[in-house]
C-alpha positions, 0 to 999 in steps of 0.5 A: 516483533510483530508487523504492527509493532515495526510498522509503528516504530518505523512509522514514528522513527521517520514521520515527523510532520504536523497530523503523523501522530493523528494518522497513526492513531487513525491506522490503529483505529481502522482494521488497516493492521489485521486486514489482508493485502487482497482478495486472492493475489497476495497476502490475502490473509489476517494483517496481509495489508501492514506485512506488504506496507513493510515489504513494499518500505524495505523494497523501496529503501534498497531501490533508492539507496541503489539508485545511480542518481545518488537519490539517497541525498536527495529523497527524506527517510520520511519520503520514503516511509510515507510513501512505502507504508501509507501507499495502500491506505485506501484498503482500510475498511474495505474487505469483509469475510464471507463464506463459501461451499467449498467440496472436501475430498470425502465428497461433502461439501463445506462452508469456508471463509474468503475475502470479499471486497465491500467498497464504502468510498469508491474513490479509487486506488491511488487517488484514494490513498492521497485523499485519506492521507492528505486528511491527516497530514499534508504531502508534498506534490512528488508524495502525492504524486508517487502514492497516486501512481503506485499501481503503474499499468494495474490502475484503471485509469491507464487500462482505460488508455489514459496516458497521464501516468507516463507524464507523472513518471517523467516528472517525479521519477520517485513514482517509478521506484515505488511502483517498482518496489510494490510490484517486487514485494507483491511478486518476489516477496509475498505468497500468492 
């Protein structure tokens, strides 16, 4: 099955609530199922971007099944799917192919393909991410909140010493497990 197809099977199994359908269709409408995940960190290939939503679904389903506080009775299967396979929205439309000369062993030089970023809404990354989501389907306060901090120490805004993140943590626990899971799937799972 291909990343695509488990994406949407996964996508439709669990999310049920009003505007689903119309994000769906909005992902299918998007290059969000052929993008990469990065430039250059991981995944930075064709359909990088749904191969690391799922990595990061699977890694978040095991930490909370896992969890000693029984979170499994008390976070939704649809929690979960929101959060893992829409936490990275916010890289749709974002990246474009260019070209650069790159030396051959034989001494010439060649033109070669990477990823660039060409940012059309710069909204940042989390924030982003709700943002677009929220278009299409209300999340509830602890969704918004884990996709708006599932960057942890990466986000700009903590780099730039904001400490909000450490209160989001405090109060919606669920955030740090999916930074958890990102950070598993993008270091443990996915080539670099």
């Amino acid at each position: 099955m291909s990343y695509k197809d488990q994406f949407i099977e996964i996508f439709e199994r669990e999310v049920k609530r009003e505007g689903a359908s119309k994000m769906l269709d909005y992902l299918k409408n998007t290059d969000f199922f052929k993008a990469p995940a990065s430039t250059r960190f991981h995944l930075a290939r064709e359909q990088g971007l749904c191969e690391h939503s799922l990595n990061v679904y699977f890694r978040l389903k095991e930490l909370v099944a896992n969890e000693k506080t029984d979170w499994a009775k008390n976070v939704s299967d649809e929690t979960i799917a929101i959060i893992a396979l829409l936490h990275d929205v916010c890289k749709i439309d974002m990246y474009v192919v260019d070209y650069r000369n790159v030396k051959q062993p034989d001494g010439s030089w060649e033109k070669v393909p990477y990823y660039t970023i060409d940012e059309k809404m710069p909204y940042g990354h989390g924030e982003k991410s709700v943002y677009i989501v929220n278009g299409f389907m209300r999340l509830t306060r602890e969704e918004a909140m884990c996709i708006n901090w599932h960057m942890g120490g990466f986000d700009d805004r903590v780099k730039g010493g904001s400490m909000t993140i450490a209160r989001a943590y405090a109060q919606y626990p669920l955030a740090v497990l999916l930074h958890i899971a990102d950070v598993m799937a993008s270091y443990l799972d996915e080539e670099r």
